[in-house]
C-alpha positions, -999 to 999 in steps of 0.1 A, spaced: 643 -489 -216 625 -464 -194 600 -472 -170 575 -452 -145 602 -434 -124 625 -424 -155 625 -389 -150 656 -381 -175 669 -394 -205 673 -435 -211 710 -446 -203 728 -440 -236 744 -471 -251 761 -455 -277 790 -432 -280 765 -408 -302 739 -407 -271 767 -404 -249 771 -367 -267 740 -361 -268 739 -363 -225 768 -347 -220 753 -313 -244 719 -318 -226 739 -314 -191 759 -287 -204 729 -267 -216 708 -272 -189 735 -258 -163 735 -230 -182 698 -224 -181 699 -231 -146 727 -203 -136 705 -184 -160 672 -190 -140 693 -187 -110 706 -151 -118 674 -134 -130 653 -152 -99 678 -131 -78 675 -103 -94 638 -98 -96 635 -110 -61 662 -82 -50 636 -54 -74 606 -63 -55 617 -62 -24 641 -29 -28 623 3 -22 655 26 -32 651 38 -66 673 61 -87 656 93 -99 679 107 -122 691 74 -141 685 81 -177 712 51 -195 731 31 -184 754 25 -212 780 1 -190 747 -22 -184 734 -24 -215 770 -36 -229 769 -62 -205 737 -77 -208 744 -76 -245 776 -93 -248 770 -120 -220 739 -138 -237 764 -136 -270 785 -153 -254 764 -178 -237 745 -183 -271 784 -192 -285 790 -218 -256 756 -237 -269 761 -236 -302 797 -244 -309 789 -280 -291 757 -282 -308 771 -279 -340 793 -301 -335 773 -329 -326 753 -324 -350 782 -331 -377 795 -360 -357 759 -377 -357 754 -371 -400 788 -386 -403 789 -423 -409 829 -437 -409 835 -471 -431 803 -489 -421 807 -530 -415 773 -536 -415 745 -524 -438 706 -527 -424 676 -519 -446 646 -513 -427 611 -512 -447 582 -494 -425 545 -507 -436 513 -504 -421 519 -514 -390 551 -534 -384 589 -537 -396 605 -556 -421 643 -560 -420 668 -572 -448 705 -577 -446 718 -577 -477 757 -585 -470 744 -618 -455 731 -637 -480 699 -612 -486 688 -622 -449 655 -607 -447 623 -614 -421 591 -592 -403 590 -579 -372 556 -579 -358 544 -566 -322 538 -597 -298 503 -597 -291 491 -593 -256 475 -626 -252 507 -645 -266 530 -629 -243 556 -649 -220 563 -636 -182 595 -625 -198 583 -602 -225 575 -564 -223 538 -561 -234 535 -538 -263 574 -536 -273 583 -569 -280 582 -584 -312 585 -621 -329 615 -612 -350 643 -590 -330 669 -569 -352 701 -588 -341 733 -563 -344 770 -572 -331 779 -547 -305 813 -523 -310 806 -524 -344 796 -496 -372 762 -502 -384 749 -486 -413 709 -482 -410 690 -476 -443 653 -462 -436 625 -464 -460 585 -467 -462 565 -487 -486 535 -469 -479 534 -436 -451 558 -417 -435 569 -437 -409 600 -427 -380 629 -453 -375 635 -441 -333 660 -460 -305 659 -437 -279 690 -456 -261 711 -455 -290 703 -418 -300 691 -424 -329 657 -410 -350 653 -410 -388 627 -405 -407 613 -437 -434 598 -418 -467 579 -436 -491 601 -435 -526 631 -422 -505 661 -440 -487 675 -424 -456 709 -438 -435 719 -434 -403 752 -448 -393 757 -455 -352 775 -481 -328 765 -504 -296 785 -505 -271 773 -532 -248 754 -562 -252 715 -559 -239 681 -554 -258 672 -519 -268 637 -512 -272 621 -476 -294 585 -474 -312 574 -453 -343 578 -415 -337 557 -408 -366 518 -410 -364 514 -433 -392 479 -444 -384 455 -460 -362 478 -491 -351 507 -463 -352 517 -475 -313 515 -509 -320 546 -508 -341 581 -513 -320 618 -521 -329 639 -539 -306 674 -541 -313 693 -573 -298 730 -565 -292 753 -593 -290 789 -604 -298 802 -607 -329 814 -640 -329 774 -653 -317 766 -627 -347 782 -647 -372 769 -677 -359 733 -663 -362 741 -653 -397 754 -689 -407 722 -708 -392 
């Protein structure tokens, strides 16, 4: 989860977020050589006071300054697209999770398991224990096996409401009358905290999902109790 001195990007715990750093690293080294390059250039404009009196064109120049963003544009976007495929793809899920946004909490069904289904409310600030995170944790945790391909179905009952784990990379959209999926896979054990991204109304922030990755053999012994 991130706290006051999180300057970056949570620590991904997914292969999918994993991506996702690795693009945002590549990227921003390339805006920094960028940055880098024209800083040196300006710098060197200012502070030269030869000038050339009879260039008209430069042909050679404008060539280059053509062809190298075209390339540098290529070197974002091949890896970009490719992510972007790699994170719509969703590969023989084993679990299926319906999630059901309402005004303002979570409810959670798990229909392979014997139509498992419960709420998942915000802990209120006065019922908190020393142990809990005020304003993220909730009565009911979403308990998912880790290693595992998890299917996520995303809907709303009433407004538009946004599904979001920042450690896991994931962000999908719930739609009233509309079911959206996202497919993704833990690979540690831990909790993983993320909130509404959608401003859904006035207790909009007072809606979070934590996710509570564990083994799969304590999975299945959740399921059975």
């Amino acid at each position: 989860m991130s706290t006051w001195k999180t300057l970056l990007l949570q620590d991904s715990a997914s292969p999918l977020m994993e991506q996702l750093l690795f693009f945002h690293d590549h990227t921003l080294m390339i805006l920094i050589i960028i940055t880098i390059l024209v800083s040196q250039m300006l710098l060197s404009m200012f502070f030269n006071k030869y000038t050339h009196r009879f260039l008209l064109e430069g042909q050679l120049i404008e060539m280059i300054w053509t062809i190298l963003p075209a390339i540098t544009l290529i070197l974002i976007a091949l890896p970009s697209l490719r992510l972007l495929y790699i994170l719509d793809e969703i590969n023989n899920p084993v679990i299926s999770v319906k999630s059901i946004g309402h005004q303002w909490y979570w409810s959670y069904e798990y229909s392979d398991y014997k139509n498992i289904d419960f709420d998942s409310y915000m802990i209120p600030s006065n019922d908190l224990n020393k142990f809990n995170f005020r304003l993220l944790d909730v009565d009911n945790r979403v308990i998912i096996p880790f290693e595992t391909q998890i299917r996520m179905l995303v809907t709303s009952a009433d407004v538009i409401h946004s599904w979001t784990i920042p450690a896991l990379g994931v962000k999908i959209d719930g739609t009233p009358g509309r079911l959206n999926q996202i497919s993704f896979s833990i690979n540690r054990t831990g909790l993983f905290f993320g909130q509404c991204s959608e401003i859904c109304g006035t207790n909009h922030s007072f809606m979070p999902i934590v996710i509570e990755s564990i083994s799969p053999s304590y999975f299945l012994k959740w399921i059975k109790s």
